[in-house]
N, C-alpha and C positions, 0 to 999 in steps of 0.2 A: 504493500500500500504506500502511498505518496504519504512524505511527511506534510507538517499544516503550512511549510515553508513551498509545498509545490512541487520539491522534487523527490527524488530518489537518492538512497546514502549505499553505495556499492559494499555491502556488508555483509562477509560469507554465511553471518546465522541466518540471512533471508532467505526465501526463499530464492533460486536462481533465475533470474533474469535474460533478458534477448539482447544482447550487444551488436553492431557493426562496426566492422573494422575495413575500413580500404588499406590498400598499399600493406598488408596484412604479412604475406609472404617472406617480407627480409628489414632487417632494423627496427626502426621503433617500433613503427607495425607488430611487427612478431613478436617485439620483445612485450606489447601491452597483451597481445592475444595472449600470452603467457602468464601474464598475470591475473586477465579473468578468467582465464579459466581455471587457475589453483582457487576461486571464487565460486565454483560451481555453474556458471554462466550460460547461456546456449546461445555461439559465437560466430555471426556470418562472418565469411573471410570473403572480401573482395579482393581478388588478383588477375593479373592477366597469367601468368606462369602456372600450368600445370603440376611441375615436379616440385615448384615451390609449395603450391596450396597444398598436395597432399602430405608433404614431412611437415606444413605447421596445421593441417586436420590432427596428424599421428599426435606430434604433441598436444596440444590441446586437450585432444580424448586423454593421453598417458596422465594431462595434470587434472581429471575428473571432471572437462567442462564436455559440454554438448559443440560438435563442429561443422559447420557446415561450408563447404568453401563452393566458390563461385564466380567462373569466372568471367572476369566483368572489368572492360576498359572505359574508367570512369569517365573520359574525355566524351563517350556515347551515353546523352541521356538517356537514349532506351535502354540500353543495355543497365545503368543504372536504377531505372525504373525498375523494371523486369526483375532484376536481382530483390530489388524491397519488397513486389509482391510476393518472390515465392519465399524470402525470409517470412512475411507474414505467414502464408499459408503452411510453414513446414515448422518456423518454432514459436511464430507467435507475435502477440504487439512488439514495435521494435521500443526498445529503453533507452537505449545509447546508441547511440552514432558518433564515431571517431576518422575524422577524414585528416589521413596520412598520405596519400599516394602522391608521388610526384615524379618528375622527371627533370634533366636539364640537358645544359649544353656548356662547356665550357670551350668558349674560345673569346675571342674579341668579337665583339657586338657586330661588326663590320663580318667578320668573317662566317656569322651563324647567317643560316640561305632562309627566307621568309617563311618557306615551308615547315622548318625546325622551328622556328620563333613560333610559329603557330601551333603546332605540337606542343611544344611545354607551357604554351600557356592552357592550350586548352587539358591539358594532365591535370596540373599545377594550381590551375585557377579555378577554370570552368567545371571540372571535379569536384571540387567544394562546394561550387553551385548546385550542380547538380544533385551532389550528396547531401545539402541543407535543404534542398527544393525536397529532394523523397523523404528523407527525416520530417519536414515538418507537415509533410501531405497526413503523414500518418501519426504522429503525436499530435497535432493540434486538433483532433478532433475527440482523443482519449484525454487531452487536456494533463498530459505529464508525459517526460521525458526531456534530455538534454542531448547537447551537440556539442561537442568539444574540435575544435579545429586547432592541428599542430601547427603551430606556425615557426619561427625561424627570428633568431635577433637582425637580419636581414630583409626582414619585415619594414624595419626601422631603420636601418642603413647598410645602404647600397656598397657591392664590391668590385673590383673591374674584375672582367672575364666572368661572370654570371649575369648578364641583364637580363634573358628569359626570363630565369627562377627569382631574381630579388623581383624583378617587377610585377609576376604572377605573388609573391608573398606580401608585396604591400598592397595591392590589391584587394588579395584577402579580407587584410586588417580593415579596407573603408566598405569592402561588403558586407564583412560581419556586424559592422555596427551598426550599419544602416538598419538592418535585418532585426540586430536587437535595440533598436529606436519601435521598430517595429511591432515587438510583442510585448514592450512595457506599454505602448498605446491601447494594445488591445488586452490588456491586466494577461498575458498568457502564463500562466505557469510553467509552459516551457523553457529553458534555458540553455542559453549557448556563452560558451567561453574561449579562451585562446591563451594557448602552451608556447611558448616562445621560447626557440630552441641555442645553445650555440652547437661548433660543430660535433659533430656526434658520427663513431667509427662504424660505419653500413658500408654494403657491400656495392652502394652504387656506386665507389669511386674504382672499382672495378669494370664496371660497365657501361657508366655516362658515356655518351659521344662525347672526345675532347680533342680542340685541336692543338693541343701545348703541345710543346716542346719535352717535356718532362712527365710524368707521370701524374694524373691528377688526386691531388689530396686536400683534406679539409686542413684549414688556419689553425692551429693551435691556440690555446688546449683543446684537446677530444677529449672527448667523456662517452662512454660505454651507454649502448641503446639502453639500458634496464636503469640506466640512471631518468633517463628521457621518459622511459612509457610508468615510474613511477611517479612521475610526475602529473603524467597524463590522466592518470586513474585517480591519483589526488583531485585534480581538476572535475575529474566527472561527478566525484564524492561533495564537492564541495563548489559548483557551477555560479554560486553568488557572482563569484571576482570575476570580472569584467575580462582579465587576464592573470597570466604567469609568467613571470622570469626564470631561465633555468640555466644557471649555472654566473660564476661571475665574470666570466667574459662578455655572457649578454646583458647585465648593468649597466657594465662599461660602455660596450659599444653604444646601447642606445642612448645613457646618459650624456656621453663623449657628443652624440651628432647633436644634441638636443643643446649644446653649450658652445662649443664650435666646429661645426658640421665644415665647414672650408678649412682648417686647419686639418681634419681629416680625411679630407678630399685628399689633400696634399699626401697626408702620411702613404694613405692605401695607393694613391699613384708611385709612388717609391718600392712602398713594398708588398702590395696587392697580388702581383704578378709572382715573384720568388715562393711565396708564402703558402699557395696554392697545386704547387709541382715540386716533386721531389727529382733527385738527379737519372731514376731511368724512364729513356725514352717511353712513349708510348705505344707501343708496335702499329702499323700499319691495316693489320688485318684483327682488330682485337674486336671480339662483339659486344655491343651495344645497344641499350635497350630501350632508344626514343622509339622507333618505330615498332620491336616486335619483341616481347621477356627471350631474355638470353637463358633463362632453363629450359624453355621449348629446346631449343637449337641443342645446347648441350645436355639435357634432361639432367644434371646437375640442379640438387638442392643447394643454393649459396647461405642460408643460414642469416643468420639476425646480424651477427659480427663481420665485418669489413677486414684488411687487413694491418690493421693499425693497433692491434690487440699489446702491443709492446708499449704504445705511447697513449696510452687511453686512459681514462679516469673512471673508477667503480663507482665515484661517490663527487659531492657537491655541495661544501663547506655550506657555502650561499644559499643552496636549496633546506639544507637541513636548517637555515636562521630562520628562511622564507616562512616556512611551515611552524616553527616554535617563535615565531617574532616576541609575539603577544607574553609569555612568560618569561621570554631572554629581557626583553625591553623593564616589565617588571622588578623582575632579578635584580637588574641594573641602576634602576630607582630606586629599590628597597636599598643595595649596598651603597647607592650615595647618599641617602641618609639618614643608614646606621651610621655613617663615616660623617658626616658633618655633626651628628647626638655629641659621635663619642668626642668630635672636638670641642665641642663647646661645653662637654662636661667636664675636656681637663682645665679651659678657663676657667672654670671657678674654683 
């Protein structure tokens, strides 16, 4: 049952609940699917990859949730419709909807052909549309249910050599508001919110189309998908906040543009480029997964984890204050003044 607050508290003595997950298959995605379903859950997996959806169905069912995968290229509304009706009719009303999927390109702006720019936006962007548009076809007429959209500290400033995906993630951020201007007009009980990510070790920098020089990698620090989808599921626990910070690189960056956005123009023109590629080349014939999942092709499961498992972070100082703010902040008023008492009692 709905609490008197409207939503739903994702909490394993409930009874199990209907989730969606896009982009489900590899990284955050998979690393959230994994944690409802150690929840009890019963979990659509939206993916385009075959041999992906079935190792995170396996999972899923191994952590006791209910899985259903299905696949489904967000960029097609239908196909996205189609998938919510038969999540209804196969586990039931949908509770969550979690729209993760994306795609990109890295090269210089100039160098990506209009056809790819069109592609990641519509993965990227119009995925999320799509995926709020079937979320709220069917919650808003049960009058409970939430939307959590992953977003990206990129959302909030831009880097060279990704204009696709930063522009499809700031996008986002002015679609989702609009949307939720939208359902406090109409009192909805429904509830949507936004996970702002930094960079996080998945396996698309294995497969993005890129056309560097170097090998593509995410900006340091990386931090481990299960750092991310704990976050995610926090968010859906608790859908009030507007948004989420995750990790303290993304503070930074968005605070940093929010104070001198030109002064960081500058920086990332310097070192935007290096930052993003590492020293081996990029092979010529390596597959890539704007147009077509690279497990088809290889029937290889690629797994949650990218290859950066060396230089990755399990945990996040920053997330863990995020989450206990309210009693750290406490804490820290109560000992400044036990600490001003005890001075003013050795004055006398």
């Amino acid at each position: 049952m709905p609490s008197r607050r409207g939503r739903f508290t994702l909490d394993r003595r409930e009874v199990p609940r209907v989730a969606v997950v896009t982009g489900a298959t590899a990284g955050v995605g998979r690393a959230t699917a994994r944690l409802l379903a150690r929840r009890g859950m019963r979990i659509a997996l939206l993916a385009r990859g075959s041999a992906g959806l079935a190792a995170t169905a396996d999972e899923v069912r191994a952590l006791g949730g209910t899985a259903l995968p299905i696949e489904t290229d967000v960029a097609d509304h239908r196909q996205v419709e189609d998938a919510a009706d038969r999540v209804c009719a196969e586990l039931g009303g949908i509770d969550l909807w979690i729209n993760d999927a994306f795609t990109s390109v890295f090269a210089p702006f100039q160098e990506i052909g209009p056809e790819e720019f069109r592609r990641v936006t519509e993965v990227t962007y119009l995925g999320y549309v799509y995926g709020t548009r079937a979320a709220l076809a069917r919650m808003s007429p049960r009058q409970s249910g939430t939307i959590v959209q992953v977003g990206s500290a990129l959302a909030y400033r831009s880097i060279p050599l990704q204009a696709a995906y930063c522009g499809a993630k700031h996008a986002i951020v002015g679609f989702t508001e609009s949307v939720r201007c939208e359902l406090l007009h109409d009192r909805s009980p429904v509830r949507i919110t936004m996970v702002h990510l930094p960079a996080v070790n998945t396996p698309q920098f294995d497969w993005v189309l890129s056309r560097l020089r170097g090998r593509a990698q995410p900006v340091p620090p990386i931090y481990q998908p299960e750092v991310a989808a704990r976050a995610v599921v926090y968010a859906a626990d608790r859908p009030e906040r507007r948004e989420y910070w995750v990790g303290g690189s993304t503070v930074a960056t968005v605070l940093a543009n929010r104070i001198a956005p030109a002064l960081l123009d500058r920086y990332l023109a310097r070192t935007g480029y290096a930052s993003q590629q590492g020293g081996r080349p990029t092979g010529p014939h390596r597959p890539t997964n704007l147009w077509h999942p690279v497990d088809d092709a290889d029937g290889v499961d690629h797994g949650a984890h990218g290859a950066f498992d060396d230089r990755s972070r399990g945990r996040s100082p920053q997330w863990w204050f995020s989450r206990h703010r309210a009693p750290v902040v406490a804490a820290l008023l109560a000992g400044a003044a036990g600490a001003a008492l005890a001075r003013a009692a050795r004055r006398r």
